[in-house]
N, C-alpha and C positions, 0 to 999 in steps of 0.2 A: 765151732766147738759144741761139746756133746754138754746142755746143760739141762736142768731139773730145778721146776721153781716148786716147789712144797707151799702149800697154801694157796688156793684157786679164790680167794673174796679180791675186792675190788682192789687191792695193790699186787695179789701175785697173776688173777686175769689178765689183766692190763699188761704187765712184765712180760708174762710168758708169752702172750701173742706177738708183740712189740720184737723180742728178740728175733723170735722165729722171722720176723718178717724183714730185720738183717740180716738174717743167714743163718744163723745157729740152728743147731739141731734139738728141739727140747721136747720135753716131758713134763706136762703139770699134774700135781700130786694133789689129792684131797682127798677127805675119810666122805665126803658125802657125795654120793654115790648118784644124786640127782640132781646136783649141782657140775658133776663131771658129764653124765649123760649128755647136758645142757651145751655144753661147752662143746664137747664133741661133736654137734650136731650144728654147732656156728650160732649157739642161742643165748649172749651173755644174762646171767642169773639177774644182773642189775642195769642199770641203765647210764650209761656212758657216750657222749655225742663221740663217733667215729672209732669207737671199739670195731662194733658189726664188721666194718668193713676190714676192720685189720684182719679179724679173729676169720673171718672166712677165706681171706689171703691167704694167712697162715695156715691155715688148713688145705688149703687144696695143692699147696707147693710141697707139703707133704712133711712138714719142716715142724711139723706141730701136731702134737695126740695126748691122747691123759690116760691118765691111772689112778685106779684107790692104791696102789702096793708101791709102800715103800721098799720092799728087796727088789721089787723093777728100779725102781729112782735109783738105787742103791749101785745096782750094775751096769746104769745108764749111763748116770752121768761122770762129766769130770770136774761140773762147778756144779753146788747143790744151793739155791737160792730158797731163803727161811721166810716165807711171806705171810705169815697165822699172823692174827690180832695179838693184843695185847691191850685188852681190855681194862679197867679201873675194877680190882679188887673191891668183892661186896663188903660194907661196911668199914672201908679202910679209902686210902685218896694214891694206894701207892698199886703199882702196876701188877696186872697177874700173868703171870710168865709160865703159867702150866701148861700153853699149849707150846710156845717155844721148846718148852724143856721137850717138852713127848715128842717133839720133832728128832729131834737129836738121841733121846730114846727109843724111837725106832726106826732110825736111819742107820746111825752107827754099828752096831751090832752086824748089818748086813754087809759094809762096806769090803770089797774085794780089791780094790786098787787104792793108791797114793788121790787122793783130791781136795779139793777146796769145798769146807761149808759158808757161805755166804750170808750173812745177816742182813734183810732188810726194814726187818719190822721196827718199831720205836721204843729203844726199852732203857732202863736204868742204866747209867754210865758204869761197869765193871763187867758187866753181862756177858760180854764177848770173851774175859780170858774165865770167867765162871763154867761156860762151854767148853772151852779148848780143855778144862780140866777134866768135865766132864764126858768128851770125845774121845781122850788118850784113855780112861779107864774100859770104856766101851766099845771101842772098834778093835776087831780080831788084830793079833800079835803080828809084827809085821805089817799092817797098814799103817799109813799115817796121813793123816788130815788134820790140816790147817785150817781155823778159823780166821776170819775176816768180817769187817761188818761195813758195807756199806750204805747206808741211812737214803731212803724216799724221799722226794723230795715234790710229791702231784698235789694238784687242786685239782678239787672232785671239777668236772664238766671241761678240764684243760689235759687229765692226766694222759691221753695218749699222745700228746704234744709233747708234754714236760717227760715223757719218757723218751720219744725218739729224737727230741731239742730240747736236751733237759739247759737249764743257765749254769749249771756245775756238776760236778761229778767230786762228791768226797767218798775217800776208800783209807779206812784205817784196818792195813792188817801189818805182821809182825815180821811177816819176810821178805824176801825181796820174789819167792817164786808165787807167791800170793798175788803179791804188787805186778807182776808181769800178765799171772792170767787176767785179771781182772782190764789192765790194761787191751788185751786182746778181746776179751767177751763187746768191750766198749770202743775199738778201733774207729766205727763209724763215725762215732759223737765227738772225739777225739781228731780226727783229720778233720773233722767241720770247723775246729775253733773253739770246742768247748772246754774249759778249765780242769781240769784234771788235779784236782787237791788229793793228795800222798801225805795220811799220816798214820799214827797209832790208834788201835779201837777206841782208845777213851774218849779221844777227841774226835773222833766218827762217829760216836753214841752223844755224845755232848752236843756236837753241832748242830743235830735235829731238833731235840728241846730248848735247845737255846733259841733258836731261830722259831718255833713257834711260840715260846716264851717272851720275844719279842713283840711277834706280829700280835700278839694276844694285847702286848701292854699299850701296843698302840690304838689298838681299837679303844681298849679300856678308858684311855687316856683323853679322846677327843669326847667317851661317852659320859664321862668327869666332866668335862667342859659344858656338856649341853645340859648338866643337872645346873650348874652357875649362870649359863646362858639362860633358863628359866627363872631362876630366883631373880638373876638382873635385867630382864627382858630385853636380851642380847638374841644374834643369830649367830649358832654355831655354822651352818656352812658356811657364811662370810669368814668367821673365824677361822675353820677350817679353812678356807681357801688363802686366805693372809697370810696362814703357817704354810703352809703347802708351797708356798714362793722361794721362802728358805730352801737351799739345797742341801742342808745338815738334815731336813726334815720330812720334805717332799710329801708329798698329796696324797701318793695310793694310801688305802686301808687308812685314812684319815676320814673315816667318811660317820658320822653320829647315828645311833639309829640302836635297833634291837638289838646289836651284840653277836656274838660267834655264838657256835653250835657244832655238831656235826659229831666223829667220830675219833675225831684229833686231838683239838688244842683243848677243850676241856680238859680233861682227862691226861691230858699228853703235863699241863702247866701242876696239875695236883701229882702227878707220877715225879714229879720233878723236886715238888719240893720234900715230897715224902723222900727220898733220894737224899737231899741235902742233908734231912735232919740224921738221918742214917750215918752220915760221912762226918755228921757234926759241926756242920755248915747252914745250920737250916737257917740262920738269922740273913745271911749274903742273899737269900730269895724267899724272903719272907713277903715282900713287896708285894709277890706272885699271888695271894690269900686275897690281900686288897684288890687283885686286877680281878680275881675271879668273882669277888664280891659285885664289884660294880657291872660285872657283867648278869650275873644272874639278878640282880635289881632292876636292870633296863627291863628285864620281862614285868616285872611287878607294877616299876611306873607307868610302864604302856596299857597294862589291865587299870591302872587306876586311870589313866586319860584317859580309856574308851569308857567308863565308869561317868565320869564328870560328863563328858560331850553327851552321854548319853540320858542326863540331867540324876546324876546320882545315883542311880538304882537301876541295876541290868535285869532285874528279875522279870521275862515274859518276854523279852526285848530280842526283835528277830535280828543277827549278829549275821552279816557274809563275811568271811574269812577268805582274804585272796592270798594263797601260800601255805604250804605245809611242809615242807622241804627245811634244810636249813639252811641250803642258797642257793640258787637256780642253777638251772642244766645238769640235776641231779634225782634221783628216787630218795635219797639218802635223808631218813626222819629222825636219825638217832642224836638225840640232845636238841631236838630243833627247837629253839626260841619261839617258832610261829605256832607250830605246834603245842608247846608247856602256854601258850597266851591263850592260843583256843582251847584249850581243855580249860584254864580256871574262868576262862568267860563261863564257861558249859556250869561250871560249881558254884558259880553267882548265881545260875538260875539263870542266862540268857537263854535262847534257840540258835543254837551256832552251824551253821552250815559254811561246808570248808570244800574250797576248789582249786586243786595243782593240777598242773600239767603232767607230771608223772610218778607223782609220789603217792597218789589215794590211795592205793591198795597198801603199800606199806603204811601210809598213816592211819588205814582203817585197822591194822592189825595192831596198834599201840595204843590206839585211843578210839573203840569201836561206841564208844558211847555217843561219839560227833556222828553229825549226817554228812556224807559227802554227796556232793555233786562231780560230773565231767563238762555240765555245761556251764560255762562264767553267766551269762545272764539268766539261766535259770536260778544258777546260786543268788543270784545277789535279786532275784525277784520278791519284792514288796520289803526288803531290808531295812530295818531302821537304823543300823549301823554300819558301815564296811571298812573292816582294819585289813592294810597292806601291809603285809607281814613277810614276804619273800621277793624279792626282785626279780621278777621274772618278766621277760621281755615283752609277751604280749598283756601282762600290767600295765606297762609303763606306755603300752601303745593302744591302753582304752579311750574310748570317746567320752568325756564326761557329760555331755551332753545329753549321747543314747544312755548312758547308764542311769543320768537325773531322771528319765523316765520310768526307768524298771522301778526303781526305790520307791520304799514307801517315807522316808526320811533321807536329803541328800548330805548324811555327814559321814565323816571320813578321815581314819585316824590312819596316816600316813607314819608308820613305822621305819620305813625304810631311809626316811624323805630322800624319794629318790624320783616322785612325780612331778610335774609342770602345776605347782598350787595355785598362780596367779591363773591359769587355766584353768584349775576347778573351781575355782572361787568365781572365776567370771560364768561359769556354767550353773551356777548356784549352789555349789556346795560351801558347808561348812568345813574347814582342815584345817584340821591339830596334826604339831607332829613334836617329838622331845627336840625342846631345844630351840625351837623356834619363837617369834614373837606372834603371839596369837592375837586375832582380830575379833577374837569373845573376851577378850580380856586377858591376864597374867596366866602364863601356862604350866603354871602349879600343879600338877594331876590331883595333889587333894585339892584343890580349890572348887568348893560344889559348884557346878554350871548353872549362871542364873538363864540360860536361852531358854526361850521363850521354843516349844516342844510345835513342829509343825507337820503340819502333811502334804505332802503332794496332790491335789485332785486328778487322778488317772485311771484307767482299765489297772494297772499295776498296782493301785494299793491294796486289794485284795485278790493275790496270784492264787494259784492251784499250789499248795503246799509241797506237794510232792514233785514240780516237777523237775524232772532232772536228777533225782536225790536218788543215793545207791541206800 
């Protein structure tokens, strides 16, 4: 099929390459002009494990090309896939739909034949017949195009998986000749075994924030736990691991620690409830205020435990940040937890030197005030502090041994708690993590630390300040 994904960022790249490399014939659209260049050329704008290899596939089968013009998309396609953001409104919590709209404002106009526009972006439940009404006034007399929406459903570092084996397929549109192309555009996934849910837009649009309005309350929920598991000096992962036996409740996204981030479920859970109160239902998700509170709190507690470990006062206090991302096998720093932690260490007055695998350059352009590094043990050289802040796989496969050497202090506030601590402990570190039973005492993040402030004797307490640092 002849299709057209509008919106080239990391859900309509992803899309478009993905189709093409079932067979479709597509066209991806985007107003930036050096982001299509990018694309063209087999060079994804962001960093995605196993993109590259599709996005060059697709290109050389010939099955895939881009444009800035939408009156090309217009006479190209016969399904128009809607991929723009839909960002969180400045000074409001409810969604901003100005680039959806301008999609549709300058698609329609140009449309010459009968086709499908397809919604994929994440947006307020009514959105989709808001459109159709929108479409019939703007496309020339005698065409007619159907709306349809059906809702994303990727994890950043999984998404070209969760596109070509996604675990479901929801399609809410109004017709039955909607419901058939769409069914065709998805043949492949579909003779594989994959579910195929047929309903109406509202509950096409609803499905997506429900379901990140979930996974959001889950996280929220075990990070609830690990605030009580402090007070009682309890262990939230044993806890977590007890619930997690239950099969009403199960383990994933059960895990205590810094909190969600990114460019979804924030945003996606406040779009939601801003939504309800609209519909006059805002009290049925009002819960949603609460999950979002406890999430943006886990940042604060975690600056205050690296505060305490660090014997009350970060002021001078050289800080390695391992993570800048807002979860690994990603570039993606928007909302990141690890990142909002490192900047208010930096506003204490620490020296915070911050090292990802492939997020520095975007992290340096939101928070240029931090030092980055490329090299982990340059970073963390003569440290007095080191918060693991992202889970990133060569983290979790450090030597605490080699690293108790670089440091100038071996303590270590495990954010994630996602390390081997009976492993750093035995290597000589101190580790705190939320939620855990601490071995300095009650894990109260206000609680001042009465540890006694040490140093390592090594060549590494006094490293070259610079090196390694962008």
């Amino acid at each position: 099929m002849r299709l057209t994904v509008i919106g080239t960022g990391y859900l309509g790249a992803v899309h478009a390459a993905c189709m093409a490399d079932i067979g479709h014939d597509v066209l991806g659209v985007d107003v930036d002009t050096e982001k299509i260049d990018a694309l063209a050329e087999g060079r994804p704008p962001f960093y995605e494990p196993g993109l590259d290899e599709v996005l060059t596939r697709a290109l050389a089968s010939g099955r895939l090309r881009f444009t800035t013009s939408l009156r090309e998309a217009a006479a190209h396609g016969e399904v128009h896939f809607v991929c723009v953001g839909t960002p969180q409104q400045p000074g409001s919590r409810a969604a901003d739909l100005r680039y959806v709209d301008a999609v549709v404002d300058g698609l329609a106009p140009h449309l010459t034949a009968d086709c499908l526009i397809v919604g994929k972006s994440t947006v307020p439940v009514g959105t989709a017949a808001r459109l159709a009404d929108r479409v019939a006034r703007l496309a020339p007399a005698g065409v007619r195009a159907e709306v349809a929406w059906n809702p994303e459903f990727l994890r950043e570092g999984f998404a070209v998986e969760d596109t070509l084996r996604p675990d479901r397929l929801v399609v809410g549109a109004t017709g039955r000749e909607a419901d058939a192309a769409l069914r065709r555009v998805y043949a492949p996934m579909i003779a594989a075994g994959v579910p195929y849910i047929g309903t109406d837009p509202n509950t096409a649009e609803l499905v997506k924030v429900a379901a990140n309005s979930f996974l959001a309350t889950k996280i929220s929920f075990i990070n609830a736990m690990a605030e009580v598991c402090d007070a009682a000096g309890a262990d939230v992962v044993t806890l977590a691991d007890a619930l997690g036996h239950d099969s009403r409740i199960g383990r994933r996204f059960l895990n205590a620690g810094l909190g969600f981030g990114g460019g979804c479920l924030p945003k996606d859970i406040r779009a939601f409830t801003a939504r309800a109160q609209e519909l006059g239902v805002g009290s049925a998700v009002a819960f949603l205020d609460q999950v979002d509170e406890i999430n943006e709190r886990q940042r604060t507690r975690t600056v205050a435990l690296a505060r305490r470990l660090a014997g009350g006062d970060l002021t001078g206090r050289r800080v390695a940040v391992l993570g800048a991302t807002f979860k690994p096998d990603s570039d993606d720093v928007r909302d990141s937890p690890a990142l909002a932690v490192a900047a208010a260490l930096h506003r204490e007055g620490a020296e915070v030197r911050v090292h990802d695998p492939e997020g520095t350059a975007n992290a340096h352009l939101a928070h240029p005030e931090l030092r980055y590094g490329t090299d982990l043990m340059g970073v963390c050289q003569g440290a007095e502090l080191v918060l693991h802040l992202t889970e990133w796989g060569q983290y979790r496969a450090l030597d605490p041994v080699k690293l108790a050497r670089a440091v100038r202090e071996p303590l270590l506030v495990d954010a994630r708690n996602a390390l081997a601590h009976e492993e750093w402990r035995a290597a000589g570190w101190t580790v705190e993590a939320l939620g855990r039973p601490s071995p300095t005492g009650p894990t109260d993040p206000d609680r001042p630390h009465d540890r006694l402030r040490t140093t390592i004797a090594s060549p590494a307490a006094t490293p070259d300040r610079t090196t390694a640092l962008a």
